[in-house]
N, C-alpha and C positions, 0 to 999 in steps of 0.2 A: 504494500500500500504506500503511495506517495506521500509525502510529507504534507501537501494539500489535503488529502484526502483526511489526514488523521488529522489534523487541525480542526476540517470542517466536520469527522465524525466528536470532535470533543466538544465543540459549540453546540451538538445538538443533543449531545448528553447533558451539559450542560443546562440548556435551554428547557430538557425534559425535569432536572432537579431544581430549576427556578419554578415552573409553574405548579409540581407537585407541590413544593413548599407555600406556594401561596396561596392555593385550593384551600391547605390545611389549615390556615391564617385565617379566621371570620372576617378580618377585618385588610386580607391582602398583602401587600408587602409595605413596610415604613419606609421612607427613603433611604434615613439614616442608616437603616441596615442593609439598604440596595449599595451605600456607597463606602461604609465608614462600618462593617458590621463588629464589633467586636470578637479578638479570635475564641474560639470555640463553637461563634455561632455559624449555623447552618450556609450563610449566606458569607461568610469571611472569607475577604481576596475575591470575592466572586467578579465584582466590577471590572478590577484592573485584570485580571485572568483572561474574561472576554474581552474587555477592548485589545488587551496583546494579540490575542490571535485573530481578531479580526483586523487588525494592522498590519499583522504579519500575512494572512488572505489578500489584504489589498498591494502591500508589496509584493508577493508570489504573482499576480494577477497584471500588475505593474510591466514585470520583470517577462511575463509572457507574450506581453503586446509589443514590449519594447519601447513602450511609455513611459516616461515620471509622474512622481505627485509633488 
């Protein structure tokens, strides 16, 4: 598997443990713990984990067309 590919399968494992987690939430997800969660909690480093690899997606993506950003 490409290094693409395992990026874009961890974003959507990912994406499947944000919205389990907010299901379970009556009241959703707080920002505060979308951005700033404290470690231990569920949602810690979530933020900055996804925007890296979706960075890193759009650099790979970049780097295929032969385009900059």
């Amino acid at each position: 598997m490409s290094n693409k590919q395992e990026l874009i399968k961890e974003m959507l494992e990912m994406q499947k443990h944000f919205m389990k987690y907010e299901h379970q939430n009556e009241n959703g997800v707080d920002p505060v713990d979308y951005y700033i969660a404290p470690e231990g909690h569920p949602l810690h480093g979530y933020h900055k984990r996804y925007r890296d690899i979706a960075m890193q997606l759009v650099d790979i993506a970049h780097e295929e067309k032969g385009s900059h950003r």
